[in-house]
Residue, then its C-alpha position, 0 to 999 in steps of 0.5 A: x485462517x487470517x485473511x487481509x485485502x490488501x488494495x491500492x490506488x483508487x485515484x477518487x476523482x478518476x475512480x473505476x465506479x464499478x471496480x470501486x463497488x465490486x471491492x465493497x461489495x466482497x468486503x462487506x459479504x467476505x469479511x476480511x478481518x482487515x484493508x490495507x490500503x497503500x496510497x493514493x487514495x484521491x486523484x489531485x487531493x482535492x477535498x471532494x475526493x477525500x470526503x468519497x474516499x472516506x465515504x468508502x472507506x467509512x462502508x466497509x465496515x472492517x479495520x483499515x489502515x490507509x498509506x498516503x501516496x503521492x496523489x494525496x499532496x495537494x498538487x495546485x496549492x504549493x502553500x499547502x503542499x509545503x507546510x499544510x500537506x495533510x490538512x485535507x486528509x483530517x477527515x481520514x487521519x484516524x485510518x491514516x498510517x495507523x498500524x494495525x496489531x492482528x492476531x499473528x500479524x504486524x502491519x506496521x507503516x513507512x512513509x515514502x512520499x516526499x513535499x519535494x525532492x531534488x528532481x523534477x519528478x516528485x511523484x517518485x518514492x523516497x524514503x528519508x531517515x526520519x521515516x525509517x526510523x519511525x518505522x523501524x522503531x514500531x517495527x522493534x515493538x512487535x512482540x516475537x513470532x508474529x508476521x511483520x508487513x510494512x505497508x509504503x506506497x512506493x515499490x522499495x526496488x523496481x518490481x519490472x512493471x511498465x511504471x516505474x518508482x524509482x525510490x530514493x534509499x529505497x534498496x537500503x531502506x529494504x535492507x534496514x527492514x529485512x535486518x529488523x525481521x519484515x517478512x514482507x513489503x505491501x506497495x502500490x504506485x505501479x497499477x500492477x501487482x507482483x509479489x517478488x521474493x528478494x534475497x537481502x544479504x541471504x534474507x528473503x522478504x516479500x515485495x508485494x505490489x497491488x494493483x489498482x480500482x481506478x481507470x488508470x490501469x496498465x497490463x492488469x484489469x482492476x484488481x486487488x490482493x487477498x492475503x491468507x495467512x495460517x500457521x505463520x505463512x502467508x499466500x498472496x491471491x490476485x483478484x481481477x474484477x473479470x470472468x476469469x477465475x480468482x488465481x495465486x499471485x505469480x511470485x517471482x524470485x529476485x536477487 
């Protein structure tokens, strides 16, 4: 059995301390064979929360594959954000949307992040078609019977959950990926987990959203999602760092 920690929204710079250690903690005793991580691992892209964040990241000792969310463009600087948005992330960039080619599995990365965008909200999703073609290319080159996750930041459609992502050609984007054969989509953004199955055009694909290790959480203590893959299927386990036991992630059904 495969077994991947799939974890989200850090927010270096308004980390949870405790949740941040409590994850390191079971990755290093449990060995996932490896962590996804969809986004927002800093909290104002400041260079003192990426040099933690790969401090962390650096620790666990397993393969990793890191998303950018919108918390790691740079916020205060508009010189960077526009034409130097990555600069402060070199320190990570071997991690950062790499994907990953494990035994049965594909996780294969779409960027949903955007410099601006033409509504005052930039922290919201888009996905551009350069960004899906990129991905849908990767996507075509994953051999025959394996798996496929994307990995975004951003919920494609609106998962339900109190924060919302509201993802520019996010609903088409889902429809490309499920045609090209994506068995799932691994998200973060909301700070809550869900794993709904959606129906495209007659095709279920997975969106499954991870909560979050910062102090910014909404409904759900600091969390994670273990993901156990055999024989071509796939479970989704929520792990809460609380007294309460480990349990599978309630999966919803969307049309």
């Amino acid at each position: 059995m495969m077994r991947l920690f799939h974890v989200s929204d850090v927010h270096f710079g308004r980390e949870d301390a405790a949740a941040v250690a409590w994850f390191g903690g079971l990755v290093k005793a449990e060995q996932p064979d490896a962590v996804i991580m969809t986004g927002d691992l800093t909290m104002r892209a400041r260079r003192r929360e990426f040099s933690a964040g790969l401090a962390w990241l650096q620790g666990l000792g397993v393969p990793v594959t890191v998303e950018v969310g919108n918390h790691d463009l740079p916020y205060f600087n508009p010189i960077d954000r526009f034409f130097r948005p990555y600069r402060r992330m070199r320190k990570i960039e071997r991690m950062v949307e790499q994907p990953l080619d494990l035994p049965g599995v594909a996780i294969v990365p779409l960027v949903t992040t955007a410099r601006a965008q033409w509504r005052l909200n930039w922290s919201k999703g888009k996905v551009s078609r350069g960004a899906l073609d990129r991905t849908l290319a990767l996507l075509a080159q994953v051999p025959a019977g394996k798996l496929v996750f994307i990995a975004c930041h951003h919920p494609l459609v609106e998962p339900e959950t109190r924060m919302s992502a509201q993802t520019h050609n996010g609903a088409a984007a889902l429809r490309a990926l499920a045609d090209a054969g994506a068995d799932a989509v691994l998200t973060g953004h909301v700070h809550d987990p869900f794993d709904i199955a959606h129906s495209v055009d007659g095709t279920m694909v997975r969106m499954i959203g991870a909560g979050t290790l910062s102090e910014r959480t909404r409904t759900t203590p600091p969390s994670f999602n273990e993901i156990r893959i055999a024989d071509g299927r796939f479970d989704v386990l929520l792990r809460t760092m609380t007294p309460a036991p480990d349990r599978p992630l309630e999966r919803e059904r969307a049309e």
